[in-house]
C-alpha positions, -999 to +999 in steps of 0.1 A: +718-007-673+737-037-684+729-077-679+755-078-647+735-046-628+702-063-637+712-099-626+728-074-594+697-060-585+677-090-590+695-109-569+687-083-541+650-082-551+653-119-548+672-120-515+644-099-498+617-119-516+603-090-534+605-106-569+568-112-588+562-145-583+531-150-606+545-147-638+511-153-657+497-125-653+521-108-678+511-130-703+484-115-726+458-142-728+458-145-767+499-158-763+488-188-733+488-213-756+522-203-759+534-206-732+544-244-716+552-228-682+569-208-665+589-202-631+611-177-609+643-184-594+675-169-582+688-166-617+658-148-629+624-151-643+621-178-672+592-185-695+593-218-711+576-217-750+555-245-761+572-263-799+560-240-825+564-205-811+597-187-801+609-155-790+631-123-798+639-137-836+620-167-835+647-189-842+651-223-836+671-217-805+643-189-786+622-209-770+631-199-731+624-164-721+650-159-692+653-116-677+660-103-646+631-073-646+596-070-652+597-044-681+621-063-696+602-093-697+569-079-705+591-064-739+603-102-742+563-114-745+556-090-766+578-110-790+560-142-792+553-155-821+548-188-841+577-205-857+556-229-879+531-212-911+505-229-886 
């Protein structure tokens, strides 16, 4: 499935109101200081990082989560990481 059949079908599961709405409890509890916040909308689940960690590649430029699935996102967290030798 490719992004415009996910961001398709989410914008059904959105339309009905069957989208997750708490995404927090994906988070593992070792990555919540991570994690600044996070929020659903018509466009998608987003997870906002806190300075200092990023996502996919870590690179300067990674630190929004943004996918249109659950499993998708849950292989987004997984991720996480620091971008500082804290």
């Amino acid at each position: 499935m490719d992004w415009f059949d996910k961001e398709e079908a989410y914008s059904r599961v959105y339309a009905s109101g069957r989208q997750a709405k708490d995404l927090w409890q994906y988070i593992p509890r070792k990555l919540s200081t991570a994690v600044s916040h996070c929020s659903v909308d018509s466009d998608g689940y987003w997870i906002y990082l806190n300075e200092g960690w990023g996502a996919y590649d870590k690179g300067a430029d990674c630190g929004v989560i943004h996918d249109y699935n659950i499993p998708d996102l849950k292989a987004s967290i997984k991720t996480i990481g620091r971008t500082d030798k804290r």
